[in-house]
ZAVEXBA-472835 format. One record per residue: z, x, y of N, C-alpha, C in turn; residue number from 1; residue in three letters; chain. Coordinates in steps of 0.02 Angstrom, whole numbers. Layout:
// ZAVEXBA-472835
SITE:Z:X:Y:Z:X:Y:Z:X:Y:NUM:ALA:A
...
This chain:
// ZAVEXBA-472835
SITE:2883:3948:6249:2939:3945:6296:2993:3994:6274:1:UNK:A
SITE:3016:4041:6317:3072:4081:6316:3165:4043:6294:2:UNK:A
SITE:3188:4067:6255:3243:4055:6240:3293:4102:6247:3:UNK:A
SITE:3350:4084:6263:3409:4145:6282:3474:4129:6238:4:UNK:A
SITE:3524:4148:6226:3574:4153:6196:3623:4097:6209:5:UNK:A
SITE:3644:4023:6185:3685:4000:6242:3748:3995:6199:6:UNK:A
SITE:3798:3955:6237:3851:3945:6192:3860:3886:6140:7:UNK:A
SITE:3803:3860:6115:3789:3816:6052:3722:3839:6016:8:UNK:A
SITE:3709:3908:6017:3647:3933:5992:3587:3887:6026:9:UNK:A
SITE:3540:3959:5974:3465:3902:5991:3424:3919:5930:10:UNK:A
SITE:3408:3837:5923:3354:3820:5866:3291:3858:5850:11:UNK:A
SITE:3290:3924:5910:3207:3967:5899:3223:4025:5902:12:UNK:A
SITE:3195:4052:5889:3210:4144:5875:3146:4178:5905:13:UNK:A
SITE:3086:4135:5900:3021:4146:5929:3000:4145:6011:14:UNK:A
SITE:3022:4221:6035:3008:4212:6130:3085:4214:6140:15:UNK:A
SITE:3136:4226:6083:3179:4223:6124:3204:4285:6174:16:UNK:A
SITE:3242:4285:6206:3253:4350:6269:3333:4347:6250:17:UNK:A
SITE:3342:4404:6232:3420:4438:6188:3436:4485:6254:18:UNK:A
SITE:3400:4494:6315:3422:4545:6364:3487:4534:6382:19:UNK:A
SITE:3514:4495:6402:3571:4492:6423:3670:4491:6355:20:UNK:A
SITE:3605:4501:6300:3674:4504:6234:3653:4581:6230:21:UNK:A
SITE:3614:4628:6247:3620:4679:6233:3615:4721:6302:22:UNK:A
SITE:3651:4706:6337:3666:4725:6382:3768:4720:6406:23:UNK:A
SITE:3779:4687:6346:3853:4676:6350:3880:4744:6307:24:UNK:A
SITE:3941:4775:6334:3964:4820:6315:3975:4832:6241:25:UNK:A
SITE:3964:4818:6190:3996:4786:6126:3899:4834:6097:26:UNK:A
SITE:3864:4805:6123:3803:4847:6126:3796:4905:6140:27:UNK:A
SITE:3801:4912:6204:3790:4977:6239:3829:5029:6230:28:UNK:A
SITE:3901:5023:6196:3962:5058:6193:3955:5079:6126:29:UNK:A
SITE:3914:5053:6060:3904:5051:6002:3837:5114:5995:30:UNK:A
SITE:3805:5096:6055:3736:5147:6047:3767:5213:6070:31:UNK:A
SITE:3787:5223:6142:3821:5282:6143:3850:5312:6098:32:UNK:A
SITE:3897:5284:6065:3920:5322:6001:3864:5363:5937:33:UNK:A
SITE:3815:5290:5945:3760:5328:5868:3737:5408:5923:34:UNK:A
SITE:3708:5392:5988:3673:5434:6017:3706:5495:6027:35:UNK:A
SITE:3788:5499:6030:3837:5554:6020:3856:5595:5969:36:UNK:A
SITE:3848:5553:5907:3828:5568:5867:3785:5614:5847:37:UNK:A
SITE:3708:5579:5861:3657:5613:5841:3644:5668:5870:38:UNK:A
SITE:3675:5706:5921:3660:5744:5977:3725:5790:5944:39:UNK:A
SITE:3774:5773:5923:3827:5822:5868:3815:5840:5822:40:UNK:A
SITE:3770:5802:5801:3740:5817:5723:3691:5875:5722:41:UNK:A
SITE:3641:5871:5759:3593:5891:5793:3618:5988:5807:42:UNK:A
SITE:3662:5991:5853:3693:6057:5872:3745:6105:5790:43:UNK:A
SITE:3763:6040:5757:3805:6067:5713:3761:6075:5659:44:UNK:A
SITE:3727:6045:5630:3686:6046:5553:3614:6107:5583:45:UNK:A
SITE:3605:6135:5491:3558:6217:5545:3506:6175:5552:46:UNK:A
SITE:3469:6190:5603:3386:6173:5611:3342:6191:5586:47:UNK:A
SITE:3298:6168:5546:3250:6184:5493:3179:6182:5517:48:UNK:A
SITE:3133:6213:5534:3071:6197:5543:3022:6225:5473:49:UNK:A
SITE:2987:6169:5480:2962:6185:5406:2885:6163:5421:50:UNK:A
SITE:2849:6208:5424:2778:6211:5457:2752:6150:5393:51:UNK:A
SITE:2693:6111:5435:2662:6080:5404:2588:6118:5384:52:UNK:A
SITE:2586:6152:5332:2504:6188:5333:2470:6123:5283:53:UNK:A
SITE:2473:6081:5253:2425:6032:5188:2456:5985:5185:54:UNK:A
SITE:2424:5937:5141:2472:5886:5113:2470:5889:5033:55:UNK:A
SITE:2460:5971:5052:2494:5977:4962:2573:5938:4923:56:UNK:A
SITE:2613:5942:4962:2683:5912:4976:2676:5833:4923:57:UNK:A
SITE:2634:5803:4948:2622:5723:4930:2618:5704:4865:58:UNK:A
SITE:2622:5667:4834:2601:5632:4779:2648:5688:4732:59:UNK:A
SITE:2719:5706:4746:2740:5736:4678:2822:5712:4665:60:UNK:A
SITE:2833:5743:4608:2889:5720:4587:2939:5800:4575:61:UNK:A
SITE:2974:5786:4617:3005:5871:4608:3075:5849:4555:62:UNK:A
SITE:3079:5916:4515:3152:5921:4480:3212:5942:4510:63:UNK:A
SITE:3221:5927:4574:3283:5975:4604:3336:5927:4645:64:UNK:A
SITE:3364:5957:4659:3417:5918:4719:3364:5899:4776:65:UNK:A
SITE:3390:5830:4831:3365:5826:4875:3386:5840:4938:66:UNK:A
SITE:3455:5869:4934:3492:5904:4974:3455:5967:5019:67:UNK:A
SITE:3421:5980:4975:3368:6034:5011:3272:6006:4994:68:UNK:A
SITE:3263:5968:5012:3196:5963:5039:3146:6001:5058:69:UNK:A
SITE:3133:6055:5024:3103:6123:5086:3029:6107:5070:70:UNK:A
SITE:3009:6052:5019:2935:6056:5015:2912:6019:5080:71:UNK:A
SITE:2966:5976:5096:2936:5936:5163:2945:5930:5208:72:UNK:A
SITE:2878:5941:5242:2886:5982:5348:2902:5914:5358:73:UNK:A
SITE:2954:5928:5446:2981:5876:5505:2938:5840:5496:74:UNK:A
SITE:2964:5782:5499:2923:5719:5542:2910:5693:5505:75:UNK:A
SITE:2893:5687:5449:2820:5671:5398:2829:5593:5362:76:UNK:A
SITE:2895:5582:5358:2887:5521:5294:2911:5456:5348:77:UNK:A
SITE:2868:5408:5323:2887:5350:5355:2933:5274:5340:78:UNK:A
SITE:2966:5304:5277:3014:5249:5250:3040:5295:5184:79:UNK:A
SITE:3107:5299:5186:3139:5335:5128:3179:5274:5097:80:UNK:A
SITE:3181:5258:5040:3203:5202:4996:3222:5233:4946:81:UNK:A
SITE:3299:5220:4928:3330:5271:4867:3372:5219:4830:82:UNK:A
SITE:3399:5229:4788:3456:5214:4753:3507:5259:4708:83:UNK:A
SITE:3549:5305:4770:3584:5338:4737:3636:5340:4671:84:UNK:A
SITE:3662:5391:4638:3698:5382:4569:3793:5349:4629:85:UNK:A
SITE:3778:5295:4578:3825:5260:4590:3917:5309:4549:86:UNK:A
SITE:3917:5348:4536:3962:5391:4515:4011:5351:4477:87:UNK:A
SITE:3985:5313:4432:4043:5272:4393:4011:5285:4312:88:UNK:A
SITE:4004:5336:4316:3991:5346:4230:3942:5328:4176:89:UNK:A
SITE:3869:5342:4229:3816:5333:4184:3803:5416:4157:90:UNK:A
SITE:3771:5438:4114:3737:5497:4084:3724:5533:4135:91:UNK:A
SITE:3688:5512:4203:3667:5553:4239:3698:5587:4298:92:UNK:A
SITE:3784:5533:4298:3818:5543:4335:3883:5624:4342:93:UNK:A
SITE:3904:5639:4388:3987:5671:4389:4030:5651:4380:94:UNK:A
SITE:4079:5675:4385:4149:5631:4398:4179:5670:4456:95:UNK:A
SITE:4148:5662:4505:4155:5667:4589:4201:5629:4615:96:UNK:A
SITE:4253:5667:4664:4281:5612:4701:4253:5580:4753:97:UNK:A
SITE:4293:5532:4798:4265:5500:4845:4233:5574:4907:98:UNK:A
SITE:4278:5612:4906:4230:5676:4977:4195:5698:4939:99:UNK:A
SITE:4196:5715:4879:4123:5757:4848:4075:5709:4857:100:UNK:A
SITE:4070:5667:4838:4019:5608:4829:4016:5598:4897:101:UNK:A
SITE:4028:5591:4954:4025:5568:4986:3971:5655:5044:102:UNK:A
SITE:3995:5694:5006:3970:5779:5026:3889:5769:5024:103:UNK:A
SITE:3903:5756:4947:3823:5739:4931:3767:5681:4962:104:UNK:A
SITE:3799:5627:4985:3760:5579:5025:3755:5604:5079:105:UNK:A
SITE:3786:5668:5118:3797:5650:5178:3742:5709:5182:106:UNK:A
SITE:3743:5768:5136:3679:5817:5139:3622:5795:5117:107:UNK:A
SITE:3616:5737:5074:3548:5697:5079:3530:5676:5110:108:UNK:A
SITE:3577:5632:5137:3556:5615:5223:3529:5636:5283:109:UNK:A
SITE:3545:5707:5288:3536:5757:5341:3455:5775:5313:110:UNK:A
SITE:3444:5791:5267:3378:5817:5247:3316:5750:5263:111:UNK:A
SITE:3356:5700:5239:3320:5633:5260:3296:5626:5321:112:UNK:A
SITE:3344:5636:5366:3349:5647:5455:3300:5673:5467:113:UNK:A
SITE:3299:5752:5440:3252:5783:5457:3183:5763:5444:114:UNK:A
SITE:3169:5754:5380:3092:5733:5350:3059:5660:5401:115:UNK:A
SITE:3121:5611:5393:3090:5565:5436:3036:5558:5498:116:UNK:A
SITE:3002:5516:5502:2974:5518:5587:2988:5505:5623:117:UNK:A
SITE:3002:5512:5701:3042:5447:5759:3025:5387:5732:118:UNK:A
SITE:3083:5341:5736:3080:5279:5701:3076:5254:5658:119:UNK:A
SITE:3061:5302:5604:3060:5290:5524:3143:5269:5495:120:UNK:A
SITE:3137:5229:5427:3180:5221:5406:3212:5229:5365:121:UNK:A
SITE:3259:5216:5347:3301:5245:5283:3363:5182:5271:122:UNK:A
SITE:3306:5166:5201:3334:5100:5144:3390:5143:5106:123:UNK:A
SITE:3465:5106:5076:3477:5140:5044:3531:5077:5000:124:UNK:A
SITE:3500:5086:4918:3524:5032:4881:3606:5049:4880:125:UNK:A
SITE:3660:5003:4882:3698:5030:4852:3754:4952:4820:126:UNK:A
SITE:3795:4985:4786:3848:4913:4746:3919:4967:4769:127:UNK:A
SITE:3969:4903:4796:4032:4915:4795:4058:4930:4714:128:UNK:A
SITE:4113:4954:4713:4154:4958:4645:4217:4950:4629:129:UNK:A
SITE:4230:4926:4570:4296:4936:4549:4310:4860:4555:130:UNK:A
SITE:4396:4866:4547:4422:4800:4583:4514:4828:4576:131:UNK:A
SITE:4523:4876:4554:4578:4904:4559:4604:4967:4556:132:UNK:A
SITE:4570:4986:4625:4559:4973:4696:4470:4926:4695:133:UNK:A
SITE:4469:4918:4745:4398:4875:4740:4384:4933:4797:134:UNK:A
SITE:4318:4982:4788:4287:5030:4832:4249:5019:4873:135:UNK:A
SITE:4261:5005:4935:4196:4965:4973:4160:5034:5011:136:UNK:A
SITE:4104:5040:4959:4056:5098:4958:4013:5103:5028:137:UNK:A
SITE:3997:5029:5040:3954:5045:5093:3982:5007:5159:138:UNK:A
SITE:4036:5037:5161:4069:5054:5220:4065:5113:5255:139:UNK:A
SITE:4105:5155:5174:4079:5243:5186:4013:5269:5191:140:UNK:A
SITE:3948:5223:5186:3884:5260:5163:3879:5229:5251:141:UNK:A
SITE:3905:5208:5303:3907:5175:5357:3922:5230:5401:142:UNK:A
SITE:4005:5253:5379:4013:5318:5442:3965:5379:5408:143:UNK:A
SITE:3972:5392:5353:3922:5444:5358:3853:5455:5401:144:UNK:A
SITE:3820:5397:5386:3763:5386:5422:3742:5382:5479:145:UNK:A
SITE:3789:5352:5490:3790:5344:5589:3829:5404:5607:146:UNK:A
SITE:3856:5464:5577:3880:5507:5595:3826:5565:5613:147:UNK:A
SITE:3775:5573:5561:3718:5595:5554:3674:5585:5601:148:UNK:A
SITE:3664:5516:5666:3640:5494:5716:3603:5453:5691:149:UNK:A
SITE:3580:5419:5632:3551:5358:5622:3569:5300:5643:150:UNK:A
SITE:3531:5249:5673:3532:5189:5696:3549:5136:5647:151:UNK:A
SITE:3601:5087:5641:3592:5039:5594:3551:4988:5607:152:UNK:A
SITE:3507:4940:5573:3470:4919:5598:3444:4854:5545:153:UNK:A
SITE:3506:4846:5515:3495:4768:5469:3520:4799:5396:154:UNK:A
SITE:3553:4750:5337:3590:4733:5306:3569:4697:5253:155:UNK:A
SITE:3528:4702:5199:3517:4649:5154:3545:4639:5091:156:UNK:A
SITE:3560:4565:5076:3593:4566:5015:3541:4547:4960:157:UNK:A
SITE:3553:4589:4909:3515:4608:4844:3536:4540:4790:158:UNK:A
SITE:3520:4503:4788:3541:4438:4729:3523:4456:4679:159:UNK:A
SITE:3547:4479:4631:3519:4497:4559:3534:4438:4517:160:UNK:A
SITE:3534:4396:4502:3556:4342:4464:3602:4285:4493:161:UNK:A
SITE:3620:4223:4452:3655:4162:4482:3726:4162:4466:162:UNK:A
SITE:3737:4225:4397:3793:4236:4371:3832:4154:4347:163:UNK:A
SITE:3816:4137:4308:3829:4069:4268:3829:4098:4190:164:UNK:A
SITE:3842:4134:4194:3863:4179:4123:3920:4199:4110:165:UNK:A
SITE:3944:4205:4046:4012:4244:4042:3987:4320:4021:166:UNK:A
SITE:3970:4340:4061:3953:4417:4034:4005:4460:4073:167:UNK:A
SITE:4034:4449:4136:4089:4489:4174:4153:4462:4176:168:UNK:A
SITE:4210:4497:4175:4269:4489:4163:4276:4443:4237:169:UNK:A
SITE:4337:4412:4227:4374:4361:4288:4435:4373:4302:170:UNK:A
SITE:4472:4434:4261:4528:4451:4296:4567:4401:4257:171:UNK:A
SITE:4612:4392:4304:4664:4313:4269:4628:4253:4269:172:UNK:A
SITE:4625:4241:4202:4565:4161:4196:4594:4120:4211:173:UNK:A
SITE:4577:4072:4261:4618:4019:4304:4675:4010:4316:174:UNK:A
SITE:4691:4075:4344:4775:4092:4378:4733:4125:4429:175:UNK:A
SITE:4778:4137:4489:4800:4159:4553:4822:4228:4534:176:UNK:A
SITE:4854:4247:4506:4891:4298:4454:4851:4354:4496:177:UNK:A
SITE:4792:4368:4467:4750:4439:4461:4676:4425:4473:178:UNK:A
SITE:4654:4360:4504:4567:4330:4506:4521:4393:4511:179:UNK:A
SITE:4469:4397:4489:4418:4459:4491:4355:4403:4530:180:UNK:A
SITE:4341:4449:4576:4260:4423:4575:4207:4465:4565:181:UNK:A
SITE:4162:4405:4528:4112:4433:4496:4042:4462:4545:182:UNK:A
SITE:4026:4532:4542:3969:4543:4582:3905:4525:4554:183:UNK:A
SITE:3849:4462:4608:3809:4477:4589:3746:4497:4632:184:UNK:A
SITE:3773:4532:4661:3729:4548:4729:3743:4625:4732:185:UNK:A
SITE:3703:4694:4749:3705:4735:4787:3678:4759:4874:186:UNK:A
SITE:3698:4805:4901:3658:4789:4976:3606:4860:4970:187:UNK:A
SITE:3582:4818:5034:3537:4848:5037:3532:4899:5102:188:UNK:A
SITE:3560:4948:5136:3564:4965:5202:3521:5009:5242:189:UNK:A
SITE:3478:4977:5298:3426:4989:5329:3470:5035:5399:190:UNK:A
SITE:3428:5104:5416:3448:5142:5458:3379:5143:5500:191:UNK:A
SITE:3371:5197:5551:3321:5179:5590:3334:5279:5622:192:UNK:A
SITE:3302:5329:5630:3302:5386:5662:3282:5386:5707:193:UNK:A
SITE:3309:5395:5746:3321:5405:5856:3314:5320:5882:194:UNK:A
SITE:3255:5295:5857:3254:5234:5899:3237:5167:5839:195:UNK:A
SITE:3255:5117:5847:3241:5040:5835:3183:5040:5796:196:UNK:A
SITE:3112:5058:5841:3032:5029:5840:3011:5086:5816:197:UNK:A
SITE:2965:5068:5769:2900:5121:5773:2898:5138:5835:198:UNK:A
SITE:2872:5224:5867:2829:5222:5916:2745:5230:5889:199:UNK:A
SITE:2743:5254:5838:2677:5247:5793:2636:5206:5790:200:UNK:A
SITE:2571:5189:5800:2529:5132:5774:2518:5154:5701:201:UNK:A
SITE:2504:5098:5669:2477:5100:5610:2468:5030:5559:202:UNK:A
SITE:2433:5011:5518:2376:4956:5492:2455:4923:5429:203:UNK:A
SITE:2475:4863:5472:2532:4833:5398:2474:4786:5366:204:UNK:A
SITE:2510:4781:5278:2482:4731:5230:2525:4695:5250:205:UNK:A
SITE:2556:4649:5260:2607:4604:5225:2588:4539:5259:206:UNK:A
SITE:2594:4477:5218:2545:4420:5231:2594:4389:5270:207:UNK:A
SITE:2572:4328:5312:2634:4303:5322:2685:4283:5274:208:UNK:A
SITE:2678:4231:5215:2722:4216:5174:2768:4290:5154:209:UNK:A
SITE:2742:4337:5147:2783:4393:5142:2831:4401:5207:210:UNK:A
SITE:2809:4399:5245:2830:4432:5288:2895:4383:5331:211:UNK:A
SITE:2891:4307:5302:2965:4271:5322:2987:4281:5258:212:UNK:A
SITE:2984:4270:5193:3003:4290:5149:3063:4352:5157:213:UNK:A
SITE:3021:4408:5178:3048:4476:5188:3118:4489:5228:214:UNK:A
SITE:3103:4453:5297:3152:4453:5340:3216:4410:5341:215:UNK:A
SITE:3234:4379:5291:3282:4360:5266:3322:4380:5253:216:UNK:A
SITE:3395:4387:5259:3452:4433:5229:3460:4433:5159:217:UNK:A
SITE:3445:4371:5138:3463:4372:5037:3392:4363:5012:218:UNK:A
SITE:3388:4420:4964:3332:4432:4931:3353:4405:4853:219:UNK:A
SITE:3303:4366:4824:3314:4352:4748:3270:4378:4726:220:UNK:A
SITE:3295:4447:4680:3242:4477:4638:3280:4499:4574:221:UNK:A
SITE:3266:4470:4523:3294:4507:4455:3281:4593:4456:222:UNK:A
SITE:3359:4592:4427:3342:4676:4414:3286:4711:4346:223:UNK:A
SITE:3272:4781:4339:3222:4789:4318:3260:4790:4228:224:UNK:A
SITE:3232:4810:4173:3260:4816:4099:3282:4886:4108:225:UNK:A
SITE:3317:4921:4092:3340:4983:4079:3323:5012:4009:226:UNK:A
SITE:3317:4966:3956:3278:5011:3910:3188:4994:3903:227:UNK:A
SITE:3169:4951:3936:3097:4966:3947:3068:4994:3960:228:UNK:A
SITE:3109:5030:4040:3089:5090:4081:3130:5150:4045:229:UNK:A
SITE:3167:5158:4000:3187:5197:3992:3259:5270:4052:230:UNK:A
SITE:3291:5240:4075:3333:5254:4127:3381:5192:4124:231:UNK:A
SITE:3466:5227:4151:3507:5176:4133:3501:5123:4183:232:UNK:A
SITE:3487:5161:4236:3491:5104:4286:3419:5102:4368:233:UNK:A
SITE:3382:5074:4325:3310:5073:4357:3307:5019:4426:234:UNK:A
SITE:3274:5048:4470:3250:4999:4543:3192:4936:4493:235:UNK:A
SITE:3196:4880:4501:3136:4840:4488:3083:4869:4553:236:UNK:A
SITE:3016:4878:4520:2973:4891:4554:2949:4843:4608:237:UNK:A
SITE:2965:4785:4607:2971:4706:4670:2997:4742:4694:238:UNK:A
SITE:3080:4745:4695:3114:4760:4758:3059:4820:4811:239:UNK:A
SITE:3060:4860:4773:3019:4921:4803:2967:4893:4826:240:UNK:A
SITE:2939:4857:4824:2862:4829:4858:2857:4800:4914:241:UNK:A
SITE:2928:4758:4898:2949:4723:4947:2998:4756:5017:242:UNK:A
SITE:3011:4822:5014:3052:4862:5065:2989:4878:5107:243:UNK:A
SITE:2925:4934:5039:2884:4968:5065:2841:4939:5123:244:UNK:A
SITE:2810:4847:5090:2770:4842:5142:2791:4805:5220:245:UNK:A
SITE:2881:4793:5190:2899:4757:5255:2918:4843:5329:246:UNK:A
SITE:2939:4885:5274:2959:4950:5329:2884:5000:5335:247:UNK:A
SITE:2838:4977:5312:2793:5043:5307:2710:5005:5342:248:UNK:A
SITE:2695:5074:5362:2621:5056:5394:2584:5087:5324:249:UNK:A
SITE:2522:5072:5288:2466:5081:5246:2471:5159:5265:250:UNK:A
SITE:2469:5187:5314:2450:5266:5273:2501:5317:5284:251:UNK:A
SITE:2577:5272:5275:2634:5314:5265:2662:5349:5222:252:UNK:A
SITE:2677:5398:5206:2721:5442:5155:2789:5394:5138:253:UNK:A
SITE:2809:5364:5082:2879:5344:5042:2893:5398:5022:254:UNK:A
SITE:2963:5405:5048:3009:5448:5011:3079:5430:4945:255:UNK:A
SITE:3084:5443:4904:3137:5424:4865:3172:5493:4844:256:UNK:A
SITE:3222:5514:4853:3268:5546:4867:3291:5550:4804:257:UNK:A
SITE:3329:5499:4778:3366:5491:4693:3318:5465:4632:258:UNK:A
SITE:3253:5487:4650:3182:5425:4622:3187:5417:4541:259:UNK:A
SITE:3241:5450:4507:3260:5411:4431:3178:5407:4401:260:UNK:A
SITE:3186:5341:4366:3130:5323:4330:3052:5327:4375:261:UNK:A
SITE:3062:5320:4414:3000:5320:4493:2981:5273:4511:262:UNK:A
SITE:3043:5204:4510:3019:5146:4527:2989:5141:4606:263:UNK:A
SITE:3017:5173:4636:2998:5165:4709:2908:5225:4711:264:UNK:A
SITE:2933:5277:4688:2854:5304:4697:2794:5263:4667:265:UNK:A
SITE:2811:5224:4621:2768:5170:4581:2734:5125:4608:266:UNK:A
SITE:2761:5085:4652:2787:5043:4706:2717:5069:4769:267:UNK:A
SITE:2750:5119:4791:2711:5150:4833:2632:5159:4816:268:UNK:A
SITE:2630:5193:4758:2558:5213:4732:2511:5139:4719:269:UNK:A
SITE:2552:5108:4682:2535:5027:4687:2507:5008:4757:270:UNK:A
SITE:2540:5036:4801:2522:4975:4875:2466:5033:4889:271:UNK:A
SITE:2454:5097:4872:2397:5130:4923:2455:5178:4967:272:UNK:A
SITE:2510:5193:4955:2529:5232:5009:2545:5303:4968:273:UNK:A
SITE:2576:5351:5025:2575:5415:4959:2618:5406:4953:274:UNK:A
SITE:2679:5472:4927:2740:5439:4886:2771:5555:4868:275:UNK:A
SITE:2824:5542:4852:2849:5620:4859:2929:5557:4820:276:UNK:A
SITE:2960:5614:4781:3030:5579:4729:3046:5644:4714:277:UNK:A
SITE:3111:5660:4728:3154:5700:4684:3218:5666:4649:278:UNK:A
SITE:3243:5703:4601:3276:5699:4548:3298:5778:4493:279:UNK:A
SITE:3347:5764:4478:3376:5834:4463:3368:5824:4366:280:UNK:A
SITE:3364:5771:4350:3360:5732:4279:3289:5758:4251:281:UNK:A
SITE:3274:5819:4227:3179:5841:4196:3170:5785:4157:282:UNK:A
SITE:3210:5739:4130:3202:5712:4080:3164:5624:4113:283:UNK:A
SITE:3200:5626:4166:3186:5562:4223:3107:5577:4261:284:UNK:A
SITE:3117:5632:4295:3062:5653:4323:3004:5634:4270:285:UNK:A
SITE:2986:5684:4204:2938:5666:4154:2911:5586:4153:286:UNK:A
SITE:2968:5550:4133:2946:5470:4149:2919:5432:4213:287:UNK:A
SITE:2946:5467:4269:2914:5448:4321:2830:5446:4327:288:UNK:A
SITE:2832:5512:4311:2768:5553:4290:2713:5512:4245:289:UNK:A
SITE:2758:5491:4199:2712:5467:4157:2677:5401:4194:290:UNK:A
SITE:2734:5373:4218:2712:5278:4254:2680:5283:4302:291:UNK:A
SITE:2678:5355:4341:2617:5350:4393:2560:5373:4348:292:UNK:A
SITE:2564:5403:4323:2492:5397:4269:2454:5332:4236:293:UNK:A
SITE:2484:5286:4240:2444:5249:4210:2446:5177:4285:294:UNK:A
SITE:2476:5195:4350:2446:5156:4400:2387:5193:4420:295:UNK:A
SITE:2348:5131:4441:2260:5149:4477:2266:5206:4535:296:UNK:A
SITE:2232:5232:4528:2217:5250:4629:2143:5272:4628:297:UNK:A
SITE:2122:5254:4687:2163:5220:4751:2168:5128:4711:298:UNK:A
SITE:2194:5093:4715:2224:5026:4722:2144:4983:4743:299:UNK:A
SITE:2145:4917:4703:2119:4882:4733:2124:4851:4804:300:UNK:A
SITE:2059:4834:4821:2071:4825:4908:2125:4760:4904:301:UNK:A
SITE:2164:4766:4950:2220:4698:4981:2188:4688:5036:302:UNK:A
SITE:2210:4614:5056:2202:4592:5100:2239:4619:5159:303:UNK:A
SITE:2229:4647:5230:2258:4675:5276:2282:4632:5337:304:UNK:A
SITE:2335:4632:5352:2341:4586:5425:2384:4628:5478:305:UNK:A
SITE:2388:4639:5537:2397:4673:5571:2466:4645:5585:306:UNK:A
């Protein structure tokens, strides 16, 4: 049975018919904008065609900026999942201001645009900062993006722990004075290029239990060790498994953009899909290198469900 929107909700989400909530201006007035956008972006940023001759491109780990992408022709990748340098003073970081930093996401972005396929997506980890000022990062990683003509297209929060520890400061300890709150969550922000849907067919793993699991806004996944993997601040290879097989069809290209240690290319090679990571760190790249060396390929068979 069909369900519609009323004014005390409804208990099913399954068959329901949202036509008439996205058809209210608040919708339609929101898309025009991305679509104005993307059509400004489009005329202003240069146009790159970058012939596809092989898929030599695949399965590597480049040392360079990803600002320029030139190993990889239009169209090609079907889920980009990154976790950019959070610019607060790790080894691998600048000391960028908010427009430089913000220069640099926004030319990764564009290259992203391009590589993507219609409908492909673009995950992108990120944590607010500070608390005096408190930087609400992915606000700005918001207009950039949708400035670029990407679709927003869901929001997840990253639970890294229950935080029942004294390991982070509280500001004024039980005063009003100066309270700090403690982060223990980062997000997670899902974009979408030209449209919503795949127009693509293509073969998903993900079981059901994965797949309500998945679609949940709060994800509980411990973060990964930083000196195990060797990198200060590593993707756990879960999270990554868990983006890849909820955004990706089995014989898609992952892209990782900032791919650090290579948790996400790892991830990828793990599930059977190909996988392409840049990074400007020779020293990061090498390790990446090394951890896809010692995953299988091709992957033992998984179970497949459509």
């Amino acid at each position: 049975m069909t369900t519609k929107t009323s004014n005390f909700g409804t208990s099913s989400r399954e068959g329901h018919d949202s036509t008439d909530y996205y058809k209210r201006n608040m919708s339609t007035s929101f898309l025009d904008i991305v679509q104005l956008n993307s059509k400004s972006s489009h005329l202003t940023r240069a146009e790159r065609i970058i012939p596809d001759h092989n898929d030599s491109w695949k399965n590597k780990i480049y040392n360079h900026s990803s600002e320029d992408m030139f190993e990889i022709p239009n169209n090609k990748i079907g889920v980009a999942f990154t976790s950019p340098p959070y610019n607060v003073g790790k080894d691998y970081d600048e000391d960028l201001s908010v427009e430089e930093y913000m220069e640099l996401i926004h030319n990764v972005g564009r290259e992203v645009y391009r590589v993507l396929k219609p409908g492909g997506r673009y995950i992108i980890n990120i944590a607010n900062l500070g608390r005096r000022p408190y930087i609400p990062l992915h606000a700005f990683f918001y207009q950039v993006h949708i400035s670029l003509g990407f679709i927003p297209s869901g929001e997840i929060i990253w639970k890294k722990g229950n935080g029942a520890n004294g390991s982070c400061a509280w500001g004024s300890w039980q005063s009003s004075k100066s309270p700090c709150i403690r982060d223990i969550h980062e997000y997670l922000l899902v974009f979408n290029k030209e449209r919503v849907g795949r127009p693509d067919k293509g073969t998903s793993d993900i079981s059901k239990e994965e797949f309500m699991k998945a679609t949940l806004s709060i994800w509980d996944i411990l973060p990964e060790s930083a000196k195990r993997v060797g990198h200060p601040a590593p993707f756990p290879v879960d999270l990554c498994k868990r983006v890849i097989k909820l955004y990706s069809y089995q014989e898609d290209t992952i892209l990782d953009p900032f791919a650090g240690a290579g948790s996400c290319p790892v991830a990828a090679k793990q599930l059977g899909r190909y996988y392409v990571g840049y990074d400007i760190v020779k020293e990061y790249c090498e390790i990446a290198k090394k951890r896809l060396g010692d995953v299988e390929w091709p992957p033992r068979k998984q179970s497949v469900q459509s």
